[in-house]
N, C-alpha and C positions, 0 to 999 in steps of 0.2 A: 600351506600357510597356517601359522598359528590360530587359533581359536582363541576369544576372548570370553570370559565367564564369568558371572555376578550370581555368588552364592551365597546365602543368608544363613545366619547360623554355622559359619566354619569353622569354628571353631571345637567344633566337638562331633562327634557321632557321626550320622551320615555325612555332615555338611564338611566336615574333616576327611573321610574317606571318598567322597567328591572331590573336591580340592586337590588330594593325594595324586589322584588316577590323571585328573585332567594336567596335575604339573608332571607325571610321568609321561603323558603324550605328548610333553614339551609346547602346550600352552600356559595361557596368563591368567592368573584366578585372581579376580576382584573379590577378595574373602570381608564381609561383612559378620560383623560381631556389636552385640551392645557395648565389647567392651575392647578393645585394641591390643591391649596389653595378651589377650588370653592366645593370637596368634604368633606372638612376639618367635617363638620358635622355628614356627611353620615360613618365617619371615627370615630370620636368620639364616635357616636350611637353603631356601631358596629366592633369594632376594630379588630376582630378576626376573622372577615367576609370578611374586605374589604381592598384592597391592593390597593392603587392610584398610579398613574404610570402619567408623564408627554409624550404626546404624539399629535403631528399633524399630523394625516392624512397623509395628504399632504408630511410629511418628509417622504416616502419612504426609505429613505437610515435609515433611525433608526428603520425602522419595525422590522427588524431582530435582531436587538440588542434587543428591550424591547420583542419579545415574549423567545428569547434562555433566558434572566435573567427570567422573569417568571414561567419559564417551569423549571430551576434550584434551582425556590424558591419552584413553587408547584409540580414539578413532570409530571402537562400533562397539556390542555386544552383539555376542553370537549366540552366546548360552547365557540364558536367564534360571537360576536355579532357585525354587522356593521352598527353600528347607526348613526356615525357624519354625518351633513347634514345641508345646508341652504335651503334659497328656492330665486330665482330670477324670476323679471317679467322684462320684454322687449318685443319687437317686433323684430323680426326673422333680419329683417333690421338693425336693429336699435342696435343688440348684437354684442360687437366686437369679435376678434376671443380670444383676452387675458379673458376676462369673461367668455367666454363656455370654453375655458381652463383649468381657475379656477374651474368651475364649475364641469369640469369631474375629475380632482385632485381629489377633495371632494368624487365624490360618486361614480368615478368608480374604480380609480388607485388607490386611498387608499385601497377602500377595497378588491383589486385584487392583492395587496403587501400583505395587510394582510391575505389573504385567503393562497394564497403562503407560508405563512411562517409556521402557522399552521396545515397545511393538513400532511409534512412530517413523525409529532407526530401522527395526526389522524391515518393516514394509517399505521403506524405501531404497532397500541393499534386494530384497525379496529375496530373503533369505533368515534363517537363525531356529531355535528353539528354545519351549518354556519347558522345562520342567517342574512338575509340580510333585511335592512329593504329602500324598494322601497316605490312605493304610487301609489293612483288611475290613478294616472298618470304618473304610468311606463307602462300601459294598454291602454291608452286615453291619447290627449294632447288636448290643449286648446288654444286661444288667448292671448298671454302675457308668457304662462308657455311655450314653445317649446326649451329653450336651458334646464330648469329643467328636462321637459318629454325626453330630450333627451336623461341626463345622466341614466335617470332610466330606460328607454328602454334596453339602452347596459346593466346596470345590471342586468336585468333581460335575458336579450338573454347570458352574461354571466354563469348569475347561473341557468341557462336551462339547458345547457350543463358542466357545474359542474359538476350539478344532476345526472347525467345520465354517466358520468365517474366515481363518487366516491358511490356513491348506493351500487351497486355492493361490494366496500369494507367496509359496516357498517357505511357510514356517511350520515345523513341527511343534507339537504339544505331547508331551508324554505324560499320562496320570501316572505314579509310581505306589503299590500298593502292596506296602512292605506285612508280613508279619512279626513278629518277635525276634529283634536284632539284637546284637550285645551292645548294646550302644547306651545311653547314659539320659533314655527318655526317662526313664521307672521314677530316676532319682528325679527329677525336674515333673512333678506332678503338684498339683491342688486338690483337693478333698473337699466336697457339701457334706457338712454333716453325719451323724455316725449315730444319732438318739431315736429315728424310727424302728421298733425291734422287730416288724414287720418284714422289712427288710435286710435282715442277718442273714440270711443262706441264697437272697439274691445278690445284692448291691456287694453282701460283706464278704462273699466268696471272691469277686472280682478286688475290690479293696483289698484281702491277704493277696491275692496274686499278685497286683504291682507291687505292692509294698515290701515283699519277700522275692520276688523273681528276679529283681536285679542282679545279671552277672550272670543267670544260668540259662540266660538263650541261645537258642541255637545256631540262629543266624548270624553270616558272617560281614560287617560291614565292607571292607575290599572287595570281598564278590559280588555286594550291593553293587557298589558303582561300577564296578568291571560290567556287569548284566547292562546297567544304564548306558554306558558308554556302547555297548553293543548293540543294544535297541537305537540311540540314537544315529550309529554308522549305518542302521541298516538302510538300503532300499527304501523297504516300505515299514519305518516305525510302527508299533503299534499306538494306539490311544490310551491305552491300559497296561500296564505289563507290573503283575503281583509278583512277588517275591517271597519264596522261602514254604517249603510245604506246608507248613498250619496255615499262610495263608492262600496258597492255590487249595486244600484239603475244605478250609470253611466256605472262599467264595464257592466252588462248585458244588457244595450241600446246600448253601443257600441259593442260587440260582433255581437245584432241585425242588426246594421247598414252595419257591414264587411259583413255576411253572406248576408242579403239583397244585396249590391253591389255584391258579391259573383253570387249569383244566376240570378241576374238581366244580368251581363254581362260573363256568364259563356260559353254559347256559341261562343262569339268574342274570348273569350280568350284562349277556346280548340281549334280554326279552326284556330293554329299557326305552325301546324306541316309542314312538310318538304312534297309535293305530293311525292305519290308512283311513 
C-alpha cells in the first residue's frame, strides 16, 4: 500500500528530492511550502501524487489545522518529513537574541508542533516515521555556525528522546545529518554582523565559505533521499544516519576529540564525589 508523506520545504532542495523519491515509490507527498505556487510543477508532473498545502513553520497555531484537513483528505500520515530550514553565520556575540529566535522557530518549534500534531495518528495506527532532517552540525559546531548548530543540537536531543518514547509503539524516528549538499541552503542564509575584526579569520573564514560555496558541493541530493528511503525500509533504522563524507569524516574526528578529552580528564572529573 501507498505511503502518505508531509514534507515541509518541498519545494526545493532536500525537501524536493524527498518528495521525488517517495512519488517514485508510487506514494502520495503532502508537499508543504510558504508558498504554493513554487510546487506548481512538481504538481503538474504528477497530480495524483502530490497534494501542496500552504504552510510556515513558524505558524504553529496552523500546524494543527493543515495536518487534521490532511489526514481528512488521506486518511493517515505515515511519513512525517521536517525539512524547512535556513542556515545563519554570526559570531556568538555578534547574534541577537530576535535571530536565534528565529532561528529555533525554524528548526526546532516548527518541527516539535509538527511532530505533536502527527504522532496522535501515528500511535493509534502504531505505526509511521519522523524524519528530522539536522546536519553535521547538530553533532559538531564551528566558528560562525553556533546559533545554527544550536538549533540542531536541541533537535537532535529532542528526537533522542522521541526515539526512545515512541519505538516502543511502531514508530521510527530518523535524525538525518547531511553535510555539504548541492542544494540551495548557501543561498537562503542570515548573517549577525561583520564589524568585530577580532573575528575575521574565525567567524569570516566560514562567512567566505557559504557565501562563495554555493553550487560547488559535493553531495548529491537524489542519493540523499534514495540513503533515506533505505534507512527507513530497513529492519532496524538507525537514529542517526550522516550523509556525505565531510560529514561522516568530521562527526568521527569529533567524537575522537570528546573521547580524547573524555579520557584525558577523566580522573578530575571522577574525584567529584561527596568523602565517605
Amino acid at each position: 500500500m501507498s505511503k502518505v508523506w508531509l514534507i515541509t520545504g518541498a519545494n526545493s532542495g532536500f525537501g524536493r528530492a524527498f518528495a521525488e523519491a517517495a512519488i517514485a515509490a508510487g506514494d502520495v507527498v503532502v508537499a508543504a511550502a510558504r508558498r504554493t505556487e513554487t510546487l506548481d510543477d512538481l504538481v503538474a508532473a504528477h497530480p495524483d501524487q502530490v497534494d501542496p498545502v500552504a504552510l510556515d513553520v513558524t505558524d504553529t497555531a496552523a500546524v494543527d489545522r493543515v495536518v487534521a484537513a490532511l489526514v481528512e483528505r488521506h486518511g493517515r500520515v505515515d511519513v512525517l518529513v521536517n525539512n524547512a530550514g535556513r542556515t545563519h553565520v554570526g559570531s556568538v556575540e555578534e547574534t541577537s537574541d530576535e535571530e536565534l529566535r528565529s532561528l529555533f522557530d525554524v528548526h526546532v518549534f516548527g518541527p516539535a508542533a509538527l511532530t505533536r500534531a502527527v504522532l496522535p495518528h501515528m500511535r493509534a495506527r502504531r505505526s509511521g516515521a519522523i524524519v528530522q532532517l539536522s546536519s553535521v552540525g547538530g553533532q559538531m559546531s564551528m566558528a560562525g555556525f553556533g546559533a545554527y548548530s544550536a538549533t540542531k543540537f536541541a533537535l537532535e536531543g529532542l528526537s533522542e528522546a522521541l526515539a526512545a518514547e515512541v519505538g516502543p509503539l511502531g514508530i521510527k524516528v530518523l535524525v538525518v545529518e547531511p553535510g555539504a549538499f548541492r542544494t540551495g541552503l548557501f543561498g537562503n542564509h542570515s548573517l549577525s554582523g561583520d564589524g568585530i575584526a577580532d573575528y575575521a579569520d574565525t567567524v569570516g573564514a566560514t562567512r567566505g565559505f557559504v557565501e562563495t560555496g554555493g553550487g560547488t558541493q559535493a553531495g548529491d541530493p537524489a542519493k540523499a533521499a534514495a540513503a533515506v528511503l533505505t534507512a527507513l525500509n530497513a529492519d532496524e533504522t538507525p537514529l542517526r544516519l550522516a550523509l556525505g563524507d565531510d560529514s561522516i569524516d568530521t562527526i568521527l574526528g569529533h567524537l575522537d576529540q570528546v573521547r580524547g578529552d573524555l579520557v584525558a580528564w577523566e580522573k578530575v572529573g571522577r574525584d567529584t564525589k561527596l568523602d565517605a
